[in-house]
C-alpha positions in Angstrom: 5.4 6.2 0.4 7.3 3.7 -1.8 9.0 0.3 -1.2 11.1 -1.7 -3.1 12.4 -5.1 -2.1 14.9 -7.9 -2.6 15.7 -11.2 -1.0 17.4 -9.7 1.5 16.2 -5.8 2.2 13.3 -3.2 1.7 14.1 -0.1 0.4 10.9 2.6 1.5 10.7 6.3 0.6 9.6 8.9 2.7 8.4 11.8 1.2 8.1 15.3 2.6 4.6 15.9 1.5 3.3 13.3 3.3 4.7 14.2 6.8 2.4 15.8 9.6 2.2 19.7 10.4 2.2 21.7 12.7 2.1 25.6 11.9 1.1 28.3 13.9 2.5 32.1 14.5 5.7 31.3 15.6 6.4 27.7 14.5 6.6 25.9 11.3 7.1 22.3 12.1 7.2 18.7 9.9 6.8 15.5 11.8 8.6 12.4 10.0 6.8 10.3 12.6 4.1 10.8 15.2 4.4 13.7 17.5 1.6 15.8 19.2 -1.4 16.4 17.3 -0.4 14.3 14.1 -1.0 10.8 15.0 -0.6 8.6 11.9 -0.3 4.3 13.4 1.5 4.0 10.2 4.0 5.9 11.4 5.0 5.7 14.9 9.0 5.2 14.7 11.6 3.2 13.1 13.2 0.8 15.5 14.6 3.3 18.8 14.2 6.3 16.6 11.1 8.0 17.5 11.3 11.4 16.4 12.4 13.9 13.5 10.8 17.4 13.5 12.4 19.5 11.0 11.5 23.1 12.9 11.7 26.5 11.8 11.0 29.1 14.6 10.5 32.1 14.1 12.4 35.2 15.7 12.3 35.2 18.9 10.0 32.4 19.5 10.5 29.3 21.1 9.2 26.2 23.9 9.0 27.9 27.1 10.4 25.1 30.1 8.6 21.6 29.6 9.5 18.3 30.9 11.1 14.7 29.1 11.4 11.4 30.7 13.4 8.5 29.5 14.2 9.8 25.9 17.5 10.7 23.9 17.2 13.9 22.6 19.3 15.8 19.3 19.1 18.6 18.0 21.3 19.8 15.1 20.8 23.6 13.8 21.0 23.8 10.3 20.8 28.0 10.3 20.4 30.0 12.9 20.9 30.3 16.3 19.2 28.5 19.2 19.2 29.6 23.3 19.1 26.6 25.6 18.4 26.5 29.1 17.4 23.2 31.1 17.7 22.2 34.7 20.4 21.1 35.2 21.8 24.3 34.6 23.2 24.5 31.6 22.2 27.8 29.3 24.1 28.1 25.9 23.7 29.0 22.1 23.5 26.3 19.5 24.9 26.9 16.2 25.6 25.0 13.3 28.2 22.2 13.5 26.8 21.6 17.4 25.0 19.1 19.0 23.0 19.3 21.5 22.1 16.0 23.2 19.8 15.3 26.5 19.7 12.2 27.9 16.0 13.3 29.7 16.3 9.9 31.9 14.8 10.2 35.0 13.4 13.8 34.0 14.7 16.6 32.8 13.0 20.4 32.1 14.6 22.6 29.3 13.3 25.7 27.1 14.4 26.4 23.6 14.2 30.2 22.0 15.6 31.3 18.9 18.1 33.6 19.8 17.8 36.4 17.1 15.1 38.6 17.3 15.4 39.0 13.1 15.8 36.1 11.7 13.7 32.3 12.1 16.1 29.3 13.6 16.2 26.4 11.3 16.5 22.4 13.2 16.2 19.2 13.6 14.8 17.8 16.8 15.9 13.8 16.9 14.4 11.2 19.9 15.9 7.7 20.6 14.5 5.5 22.5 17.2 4.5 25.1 18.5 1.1 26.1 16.5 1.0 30.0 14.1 3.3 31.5 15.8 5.5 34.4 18.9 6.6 33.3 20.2 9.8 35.1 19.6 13.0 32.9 22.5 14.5 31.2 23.4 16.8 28.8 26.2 17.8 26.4 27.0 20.1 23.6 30.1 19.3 21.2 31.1 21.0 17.7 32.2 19.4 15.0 34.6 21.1 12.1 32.5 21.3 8.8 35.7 19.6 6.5 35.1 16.6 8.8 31.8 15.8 7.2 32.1 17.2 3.6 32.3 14.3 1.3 32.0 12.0 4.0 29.8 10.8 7.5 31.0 12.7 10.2 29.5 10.5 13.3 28.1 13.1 15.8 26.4 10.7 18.1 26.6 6.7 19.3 26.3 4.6 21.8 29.5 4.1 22.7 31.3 7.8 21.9 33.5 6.9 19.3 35.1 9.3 16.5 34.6 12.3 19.5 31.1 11.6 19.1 27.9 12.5 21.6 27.5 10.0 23.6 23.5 8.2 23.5 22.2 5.2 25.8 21.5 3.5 22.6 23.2 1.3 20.3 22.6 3.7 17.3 24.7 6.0 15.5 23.5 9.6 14.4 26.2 11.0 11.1 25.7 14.0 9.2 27.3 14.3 5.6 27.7 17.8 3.5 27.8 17.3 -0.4 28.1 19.1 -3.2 27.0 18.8 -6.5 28.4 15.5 -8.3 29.7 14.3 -4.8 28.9 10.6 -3.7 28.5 8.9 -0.3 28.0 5.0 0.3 27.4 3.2 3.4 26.7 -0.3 3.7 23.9 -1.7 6.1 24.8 -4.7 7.9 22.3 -7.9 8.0 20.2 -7.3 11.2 20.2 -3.5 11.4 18.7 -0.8 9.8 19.0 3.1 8.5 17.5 5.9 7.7 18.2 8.4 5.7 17.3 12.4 6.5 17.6 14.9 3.6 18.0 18.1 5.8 19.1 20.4 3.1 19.5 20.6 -1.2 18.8 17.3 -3.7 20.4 13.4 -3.5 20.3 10.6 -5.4 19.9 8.0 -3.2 19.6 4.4 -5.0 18.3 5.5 -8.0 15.9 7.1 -6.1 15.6 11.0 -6.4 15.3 12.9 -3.0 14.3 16.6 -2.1 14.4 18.8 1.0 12.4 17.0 4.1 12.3 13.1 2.0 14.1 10.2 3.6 14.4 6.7 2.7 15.0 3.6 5.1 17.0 0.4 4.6 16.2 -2.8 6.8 18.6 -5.7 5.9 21.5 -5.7 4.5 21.7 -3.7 1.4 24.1 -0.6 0.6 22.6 3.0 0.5 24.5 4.9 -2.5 24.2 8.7 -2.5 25.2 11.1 -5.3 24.2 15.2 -4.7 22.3 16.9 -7.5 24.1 20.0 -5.6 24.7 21.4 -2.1 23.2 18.9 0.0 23.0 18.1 3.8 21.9 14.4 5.0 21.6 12.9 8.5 22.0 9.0 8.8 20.7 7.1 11.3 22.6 3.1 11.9 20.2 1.7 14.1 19.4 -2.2 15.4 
């Protein structure tokens, strides 16, 4: 991990190396932060966001029913297909350009299968922290059209809905840009917030700072995060306080 600083931000790289694993016959998982048996105090989050797991399951496989309580909960396919069913009773098929968001409030039970029986299922699972403890469980699904985040943040989450987006019990915002090579994003990070920066998919510049597949980098402060993609490239953003 690297950090670079001026008077009014820290910039710190996250490399995909150094993230914990979890591998067995049906799951190949990377934890950005803390999550079953990697436990690293160093780190445990990044303001509400608590959780990135970039997963690949193979086919088939999958969490059979378990429980959440008081967590908002994303996931975002990057290939694949993934078969959802919760208590509430909703049961559908995530694809790419979906989100799927559960607000697990006062508890909420849900499975997750790949849903090819040829081919592994390629996500990211994302938990924020919401505002207050005890919020009723919910759940929604929305798709977004892929031109509406190629060259540009397409917001697929926030706390208060806007742009068509998911709606979290947090005052974050969850975006998802598509690049290709050459291509450059910017986004400015206002002076008592933060960001971080996912690199699902392909090669960015960010900063002067050269990512790969599974990196991030965070911004706390204000500061700008400039992004230019050494080719196809697919980044989540997270605006948090």
């Amino acid at each position: 991990m690297t950090t670079q600083s001026t008077a009014s931000s820290t910039l710190t790289v996250r490399r995909a190396a150094d993230r914990g694993h979890t591998l067995i016959d049906w799951l190949d998982s990377r934890h950005t932060f803390s999550f079953g048996g990697y436990q690293d105090d160093a780190h445990m989050g990044f303001g509400p966001l608590r959780v990135i797991n970039d997963d690949r399951v193979g086919p088939s496989g999958g969490f059979g029913e378990h429980g959440h309580r008081d967590m908002e909960i994303l996931t975002w396919v990057l290939d694949g297909e993934l078969r959802h069913r919760d208590s509430l009773g909703h049961e559908s098929t995530l694809r790419p350009g979906q989100v799927q968001v559960m607000s697990a409030g006062k508890g909420i039970r849900h499975s997750e299968f790949n849903a090819s029986s040829d081919k592994a299922v390629h996500f990211l699972q994302v938990w924020i922290m919401p505002d207050r403890a005890g919020h009723p469980p919910a759940y929604a699904e929305l798709g977004f059209r892929a031109e509406g985040r190629q060259g540009r943040w397409q917001v697929i989450a926030s706390g208060d809905g806007h742009a068509g987006s998911a709606l979290i019990h947090q005052d974050a915002t969850v975006s998802v840009a598509t690049l290709k090579a050459g291509q450059v994003v910017e986004t400015p990070v206002q002076a008592g917030r933060r960001a971080w920066l996912h690199v699902a998919l392909g090669e960015v510049r960010v900063n002067d700072v050269d990512l790969h597949p599974g990196d991030a980098v965070s911004l706390a402060g204000a500061g700008k995060l400039s992004l230019k993609a050494a080719g196809d490239a697919e980044v989540m953003l997270f605006d948090l306080p």
